[in-house]
C-alpha positions in Angstrom: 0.0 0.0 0.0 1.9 3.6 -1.0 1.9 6.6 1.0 -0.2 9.2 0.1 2.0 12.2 0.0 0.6 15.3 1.6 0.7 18.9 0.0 2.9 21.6 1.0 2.7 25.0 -0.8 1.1 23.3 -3.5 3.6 20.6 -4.5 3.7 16.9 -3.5 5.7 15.9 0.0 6.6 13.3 2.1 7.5 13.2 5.7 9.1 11.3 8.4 6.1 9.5 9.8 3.3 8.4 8.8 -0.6 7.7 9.8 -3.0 4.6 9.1 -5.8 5.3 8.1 -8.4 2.7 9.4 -11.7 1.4 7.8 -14.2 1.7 10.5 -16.3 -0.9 9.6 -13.9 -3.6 8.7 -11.1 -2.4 10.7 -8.4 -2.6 8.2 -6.0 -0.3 6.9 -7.9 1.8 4.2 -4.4 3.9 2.9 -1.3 5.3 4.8 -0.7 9.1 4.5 2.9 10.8 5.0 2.7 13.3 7.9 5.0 16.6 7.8 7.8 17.1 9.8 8.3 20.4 12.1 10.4 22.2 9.5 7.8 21.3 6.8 5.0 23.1 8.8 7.3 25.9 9.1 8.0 25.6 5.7 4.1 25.5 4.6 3.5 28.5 7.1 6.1 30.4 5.8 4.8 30.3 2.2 1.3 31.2 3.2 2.4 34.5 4.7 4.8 35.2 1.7 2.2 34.5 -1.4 -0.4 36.6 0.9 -0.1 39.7 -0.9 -0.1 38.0 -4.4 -3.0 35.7 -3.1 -5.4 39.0 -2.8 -4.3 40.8 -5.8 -5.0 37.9 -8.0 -8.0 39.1 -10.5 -11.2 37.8 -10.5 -11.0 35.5 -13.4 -8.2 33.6 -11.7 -9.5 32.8 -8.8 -12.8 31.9 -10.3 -11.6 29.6 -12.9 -9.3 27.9 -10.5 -12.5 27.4 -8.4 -14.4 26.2 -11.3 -11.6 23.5 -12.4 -11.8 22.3 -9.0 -16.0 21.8 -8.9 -15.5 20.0 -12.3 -12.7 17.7 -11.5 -14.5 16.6 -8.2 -17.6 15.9 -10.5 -15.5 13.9 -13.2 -13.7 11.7 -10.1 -16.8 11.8 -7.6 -17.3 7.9 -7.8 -13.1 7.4 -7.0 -13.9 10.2 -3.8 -17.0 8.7 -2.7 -15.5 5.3 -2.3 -12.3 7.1 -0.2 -14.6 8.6 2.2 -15.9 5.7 2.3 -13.2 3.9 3.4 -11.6 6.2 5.5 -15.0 7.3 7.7 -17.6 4.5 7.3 -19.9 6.7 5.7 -22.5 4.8 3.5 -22.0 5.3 0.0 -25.1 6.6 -0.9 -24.0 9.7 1.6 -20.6 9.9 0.3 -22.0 10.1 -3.0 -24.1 13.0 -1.9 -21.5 14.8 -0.2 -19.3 14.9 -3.3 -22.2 16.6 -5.3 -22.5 19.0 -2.1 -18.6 19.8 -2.5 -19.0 20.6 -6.6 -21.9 22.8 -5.9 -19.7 24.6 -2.9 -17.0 25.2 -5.5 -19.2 26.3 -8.6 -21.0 28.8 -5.9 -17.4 30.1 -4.9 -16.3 30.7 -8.3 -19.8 32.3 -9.0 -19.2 34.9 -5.8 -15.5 35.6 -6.7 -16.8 36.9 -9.8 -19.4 38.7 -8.5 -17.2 40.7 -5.5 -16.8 43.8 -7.0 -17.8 46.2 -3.5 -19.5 48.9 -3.1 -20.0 52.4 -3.9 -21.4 54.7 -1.6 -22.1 58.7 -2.0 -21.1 61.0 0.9 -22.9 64.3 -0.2 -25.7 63.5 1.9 -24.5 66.2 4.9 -22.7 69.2 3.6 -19.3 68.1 4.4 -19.5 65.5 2.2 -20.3 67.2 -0.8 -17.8 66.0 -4.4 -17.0 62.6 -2.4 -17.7 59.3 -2.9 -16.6 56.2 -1.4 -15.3 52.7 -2.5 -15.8 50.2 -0.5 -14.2 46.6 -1.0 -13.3 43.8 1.2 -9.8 42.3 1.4 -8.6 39.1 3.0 -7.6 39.3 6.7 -4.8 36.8 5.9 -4.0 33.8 6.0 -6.3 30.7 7.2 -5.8 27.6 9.7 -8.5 25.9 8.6 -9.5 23.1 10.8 -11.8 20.1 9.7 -13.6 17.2 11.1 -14.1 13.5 10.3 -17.4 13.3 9.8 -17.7 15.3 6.4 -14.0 14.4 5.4 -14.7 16.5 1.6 -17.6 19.0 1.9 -16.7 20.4 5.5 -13.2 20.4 3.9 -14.6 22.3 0.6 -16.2 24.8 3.3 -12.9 25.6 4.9 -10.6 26.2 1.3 -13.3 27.5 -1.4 -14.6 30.5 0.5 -10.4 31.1 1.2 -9.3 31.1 -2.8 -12.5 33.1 -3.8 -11.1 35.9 -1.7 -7.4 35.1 -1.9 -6.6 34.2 1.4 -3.9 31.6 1.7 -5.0 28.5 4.2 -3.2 25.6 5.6 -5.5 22.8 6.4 -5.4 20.6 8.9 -7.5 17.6 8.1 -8.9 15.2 11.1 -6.1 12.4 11.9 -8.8 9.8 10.9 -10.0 10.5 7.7 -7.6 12.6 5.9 -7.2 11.1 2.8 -10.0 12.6 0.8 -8.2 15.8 1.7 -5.3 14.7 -0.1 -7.3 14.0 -3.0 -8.6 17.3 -2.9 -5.6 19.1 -2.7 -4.1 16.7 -6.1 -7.3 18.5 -7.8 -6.2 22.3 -6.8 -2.5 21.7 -7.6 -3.1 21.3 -11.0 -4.7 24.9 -11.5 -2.8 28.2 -12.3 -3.0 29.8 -8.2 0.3 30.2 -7.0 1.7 26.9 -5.2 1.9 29.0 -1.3 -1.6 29.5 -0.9 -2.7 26.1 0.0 -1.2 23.3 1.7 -2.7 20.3 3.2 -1.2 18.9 6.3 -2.1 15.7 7.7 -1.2 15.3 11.7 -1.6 14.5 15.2 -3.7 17.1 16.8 -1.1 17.6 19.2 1.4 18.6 16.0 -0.6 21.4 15.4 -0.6 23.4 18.3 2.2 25.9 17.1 -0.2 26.6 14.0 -3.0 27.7 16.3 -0.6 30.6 18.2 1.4 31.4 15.0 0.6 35.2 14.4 1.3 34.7 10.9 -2.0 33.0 10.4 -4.7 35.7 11.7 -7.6 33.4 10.9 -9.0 30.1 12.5 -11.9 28.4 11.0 -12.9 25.1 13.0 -15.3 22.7 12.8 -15.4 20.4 15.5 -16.2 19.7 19.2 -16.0 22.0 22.2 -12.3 21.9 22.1 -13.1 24.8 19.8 -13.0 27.2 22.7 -9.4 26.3 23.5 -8.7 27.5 20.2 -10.1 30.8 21.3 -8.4 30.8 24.7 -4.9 30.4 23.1 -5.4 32.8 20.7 -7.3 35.7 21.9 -6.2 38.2 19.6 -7.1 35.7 16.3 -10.3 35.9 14.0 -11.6 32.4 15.1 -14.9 31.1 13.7 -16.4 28.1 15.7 -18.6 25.7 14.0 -19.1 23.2 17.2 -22.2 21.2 16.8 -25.2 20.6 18.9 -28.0 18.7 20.2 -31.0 19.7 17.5 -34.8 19.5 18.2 -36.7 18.8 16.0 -40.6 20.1 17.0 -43.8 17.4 15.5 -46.5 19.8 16.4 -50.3 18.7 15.8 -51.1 19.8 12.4 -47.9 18.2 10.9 -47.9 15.9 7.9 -47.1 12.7 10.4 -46.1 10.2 7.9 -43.3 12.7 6.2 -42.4 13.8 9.6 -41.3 9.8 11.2 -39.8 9.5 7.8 -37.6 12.7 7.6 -36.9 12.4 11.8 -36.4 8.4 11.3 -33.9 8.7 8.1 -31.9 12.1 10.2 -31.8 11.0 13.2 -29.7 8.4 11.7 -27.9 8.8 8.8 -24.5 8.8 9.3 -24.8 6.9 12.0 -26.3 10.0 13.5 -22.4 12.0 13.3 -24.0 14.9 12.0 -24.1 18.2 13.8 -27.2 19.3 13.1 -28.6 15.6 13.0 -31.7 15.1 15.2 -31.6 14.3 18.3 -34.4 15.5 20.5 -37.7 14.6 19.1 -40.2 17.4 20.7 -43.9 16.2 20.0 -47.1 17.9 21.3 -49.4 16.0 23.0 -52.4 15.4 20.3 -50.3 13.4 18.0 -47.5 12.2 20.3 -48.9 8.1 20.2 -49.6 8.3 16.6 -46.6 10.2 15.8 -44.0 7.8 17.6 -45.7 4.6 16.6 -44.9 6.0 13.1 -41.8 7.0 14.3 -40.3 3.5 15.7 -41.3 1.7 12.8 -39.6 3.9 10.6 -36.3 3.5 12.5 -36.8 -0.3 12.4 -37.0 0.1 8.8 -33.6 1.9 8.3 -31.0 -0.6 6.4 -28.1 -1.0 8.6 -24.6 -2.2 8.2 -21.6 -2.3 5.6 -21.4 0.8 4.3 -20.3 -0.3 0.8 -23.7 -1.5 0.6 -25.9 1.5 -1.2 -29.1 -0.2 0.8 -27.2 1.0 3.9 -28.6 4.0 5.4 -26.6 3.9 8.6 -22.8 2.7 9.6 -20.3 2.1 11.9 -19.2 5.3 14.1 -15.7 6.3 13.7 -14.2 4.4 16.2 -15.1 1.8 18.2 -14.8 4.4 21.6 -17.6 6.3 20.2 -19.3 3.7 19.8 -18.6 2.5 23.0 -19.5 6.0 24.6 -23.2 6.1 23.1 -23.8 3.0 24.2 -23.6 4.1 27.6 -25.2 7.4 27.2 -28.2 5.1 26.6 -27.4 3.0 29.5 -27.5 5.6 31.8 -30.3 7.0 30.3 -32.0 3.8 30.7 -30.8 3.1 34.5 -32.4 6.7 35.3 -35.5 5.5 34.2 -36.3 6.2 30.3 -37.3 3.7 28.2 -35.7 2.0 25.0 -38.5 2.1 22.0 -36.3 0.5 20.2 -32.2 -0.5 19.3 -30.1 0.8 22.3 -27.2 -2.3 21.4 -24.0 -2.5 19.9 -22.1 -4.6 18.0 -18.2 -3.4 17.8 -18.2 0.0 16.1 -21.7 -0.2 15.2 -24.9 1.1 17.4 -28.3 0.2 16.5 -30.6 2.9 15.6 -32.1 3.4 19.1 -35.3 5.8 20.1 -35.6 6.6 23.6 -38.3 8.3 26.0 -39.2 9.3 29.6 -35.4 10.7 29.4 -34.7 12.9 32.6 -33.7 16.6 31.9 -30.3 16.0 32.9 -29.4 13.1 31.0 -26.5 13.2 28.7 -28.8 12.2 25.7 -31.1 15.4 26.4 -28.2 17.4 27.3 -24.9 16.8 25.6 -24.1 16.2 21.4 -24.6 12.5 21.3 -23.1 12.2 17.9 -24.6 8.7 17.4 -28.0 7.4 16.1 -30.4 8.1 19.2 -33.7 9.5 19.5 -34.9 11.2 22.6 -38.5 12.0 22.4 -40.1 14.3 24.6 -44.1 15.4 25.2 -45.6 18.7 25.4 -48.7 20.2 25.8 -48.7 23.2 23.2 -46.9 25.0 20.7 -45.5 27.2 23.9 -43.9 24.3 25.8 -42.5 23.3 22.2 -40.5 26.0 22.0 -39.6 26.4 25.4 -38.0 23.0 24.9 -36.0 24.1 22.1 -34.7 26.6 23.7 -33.8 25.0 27.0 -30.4 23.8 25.6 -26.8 24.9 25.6 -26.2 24.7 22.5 -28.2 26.7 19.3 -27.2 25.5 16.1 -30.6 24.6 13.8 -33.7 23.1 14.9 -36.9 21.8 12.8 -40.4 22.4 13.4 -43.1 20.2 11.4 -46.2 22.1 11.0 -48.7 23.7 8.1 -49.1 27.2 10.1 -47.6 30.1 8.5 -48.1 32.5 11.4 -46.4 29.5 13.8 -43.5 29.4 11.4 -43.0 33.2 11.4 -43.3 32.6 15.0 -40.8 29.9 15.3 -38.4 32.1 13.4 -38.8 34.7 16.1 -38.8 32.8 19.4 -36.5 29.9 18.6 -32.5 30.4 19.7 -30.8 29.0 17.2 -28.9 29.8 14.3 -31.4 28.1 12.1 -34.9 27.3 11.6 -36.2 24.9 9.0 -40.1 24.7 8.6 -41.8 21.5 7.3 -38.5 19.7 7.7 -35.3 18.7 10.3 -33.0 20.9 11.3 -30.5 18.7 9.1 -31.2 20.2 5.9 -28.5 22.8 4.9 -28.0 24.3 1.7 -24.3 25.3 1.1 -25.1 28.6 0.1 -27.2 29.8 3.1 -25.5 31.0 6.2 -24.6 28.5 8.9 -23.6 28.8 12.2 -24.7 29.2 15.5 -24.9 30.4 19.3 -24.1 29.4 22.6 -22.2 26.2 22.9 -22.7 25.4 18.7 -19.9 28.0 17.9 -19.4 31.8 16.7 -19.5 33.1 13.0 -21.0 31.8 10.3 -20.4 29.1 7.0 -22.0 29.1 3.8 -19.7 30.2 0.7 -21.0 34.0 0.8 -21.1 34.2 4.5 -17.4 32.5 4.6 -15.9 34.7 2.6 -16.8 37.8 4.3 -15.9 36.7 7.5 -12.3 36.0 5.5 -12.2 39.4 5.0 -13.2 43.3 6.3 -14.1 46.5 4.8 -11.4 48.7 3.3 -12.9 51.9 2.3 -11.4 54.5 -0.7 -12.7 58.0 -0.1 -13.0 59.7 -3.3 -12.4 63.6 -3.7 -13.1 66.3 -5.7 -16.5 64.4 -7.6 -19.2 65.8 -9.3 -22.5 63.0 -9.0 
């Protein structure tokens, strides 16, 4: 089996170490990749903060067909990519495939915005003293990017991180999760072979721990992590950085009477679950009111049954192995203790190795780690409420605030949902685990600070530099 090389500055390198990189489900090696020494991060870091300044003066057409090269080659190799994030996370095929569509689109939208960037002009004669000027205003990259991904979307959350970064010129290093970094690599072939200058991207496999001089380094102004709560460490090491947190959360999803029941146990079951439920804005809390809770759950439970489980090279698989058998191991006794507290197992609540069965749970108490905490596996925690008022309430009493759901027919409820609910998010007629890559993304509380989404990215890449012009007639 051959190394994959990683990239450094945009050209092919090897290391003196290297990782695994382990199939989840079978538990053999899916590809080795080389890992960069100290000098080469230095070296990649270096390069980033040279090429800056050519990196944001690069015109438009550049950076947009660079971006456009990249959204077609990932559509002409998407079944070779699919299979490696297969491989490397235990994703089912069927979601891999989607994610590699998701990742074209978030490149075709990039090189559609870089094109489109063109600022701002504003008039200043409207006071006296303002009179013959005029104002340009454009935004310009703070500098270079640490871009920090997880496993769980080993392309697309990756494609989130890099895209928005070349559409305004920034350079980023990326630091791809230790367990599935391979797809990475793939990605980084793809961008090597357009015209952008070789400093403004490397890709940097390593143990977390290898990475902590990158997260103080002042010549990379810019965080953008997706991950866990570690997140906030980031901040706490580097106070004076641009960090954006992307950090998960425990999503609600509200079933309240006048729902479509049917498409909502379909939609909760199949997102709940997917994934093996490691998806941050997968369901987890199930808030139903009290009309159609019986009718709704019944639905609801034999949905999940329904749900294929198992090899995820199987495209009738709908839900995997977790990453690692420890996370597997740690769901399954978040049910447990969920279940010794006194709420009940509707159905799964097992595990076999790395794999947990699709579980639905009520009568959780409040303080239970499946009501409280990101479970990050396939569990359901269902919960009754009276109204549409205690709904809501129960959204809201949560740490975190990423997206939440709410199945109902009402438009005044889901104007009113928009309002009330504290999340970053709200998706009406649907889960809270629909995201288009265009819209912003990003939440409050324990979910994060800043925002995703290719537009919203790049602007928080960058700030306002304003031109004052003098001496204008308009």
């Amino acid at each position: 089996m051959s190394t994959r090389p990683f990239w450094l500055a945009g050209t092919a390198a090897t290391g003196d170490t290297e990782i695994t990189v382990v199939n989840p489900y079978t538990g053999r090696p899916a590809g080795t990749v080389a890992v960069p020494t100290v000098s080469q991060i230095e070296e990649a870091v270096a390069a980033a903060h040279a090429v800056s300044g050519e990196a944001a003066a690069l015109p438009a057409h550049v950076r947009a067909d660079a971006l456009a090269h990249v959204s077609r080659r990932l559509g002409e190799r998407a079944e070779e990519i699919a299979q490696t994030i297969t491989a490397e996370s235990g994703k089912p095929i069927k979601w891999a495939r989607g994610e590699v569509g998701r990742a074209v689109s978030v490149f075709r939208l990039a090189a559609e915005e870089a094109r489109r960037d063109s600022g701002e002009l504003q008039r200043l004669d409207t006071d006296p003293g303002g009179t013959g000027r005029m104002a340009l205003i454009r935004r310009v990259p703070k500098g270079p990017v640490l871009g920090i991904s997880p496993f769980n979307f080993p392309l697309n959350l990756v494609a989130h991180k890099i895209a928005p970064a070349l559409a305004v010129g920034a350079p980023i290093i990326l630091k791809p999760a230790p367990a599935t970094p391979m797809t990475a690599l793939v990605l980084g072939e793809i961008i090597a072979e357009t015209d952008l200058p070789g400093g403004v991207l490397s890709v940097l496999p390593m143990p977390n721990e290898r990475a902590a001089s990158l997260i103080t380094d002042e010549r990379l102004p810019v965080i953008s992590f997706t991950g866990g709560q570690f997140g906030w460490e980031l901040q706490r090491r580097a106070p004076h950085k641009h960090v954006t947190l992307e950090l998960g959360g425990n999503a609600a999803a509200v079933v309240l009477a006048d729902a479509d029941l049917d498409w909502a146990a379909q939609r909760v079951a199949l997102f709940g679950n997917n994934q093996a439920g490691q998806v941050c804005i997968g369901v987890q809390r199930v808030i139903v009111e009290d009309p159609v809770h019986d009718a709704f759950v019944a639905k609801l439970v034999d949905r999940v049954e329904a749900l294929g489980t198992g090899d995820p090279a199987d495209p009738a698989t709908d839900v995997g192995p977790l990453v690692d058998e420890a996370a597997a191991e740690r769901v399954e006794s978040w049910i447990n203790e969920a279940a010794e507290a006194g709420a009940t197992i509707l159905t799964g609540g097992t595990r076999d190795g790395v794999t947990v069965a699709p579980t639905v749970i009520a009568d959780a108490p409040a303080d239970a780690k499946v009501v409280r905490e990101e479970v990050f596996g396939p569990v359901l925690v269902i919960q009754r409420v009276a109204d549409t008022d205690a709904a809501f309430a129960a959204v809201n009493d949560s740490d975190f605030g990423l997206q939440a759901g709410v199945f109902t027919r009402d438009l005044p409820t889901a104007f009113r949902a928009h309002r009330e609910l504290e999340v970053g998010g709200v998706v009406i007629g649907d889960v809270p685990t629909f995201r288009a890559d265009q819209m912003p993304y990003g939440g409050i509380r324990k979910s994060g600070v800043g925002k995703e989404g290719v537009r919203s990215a790049m602007e928080d890449l960058t700030y306002e530099r304003v031109l004052v012009l003098t001496g204008i007639e308009v």
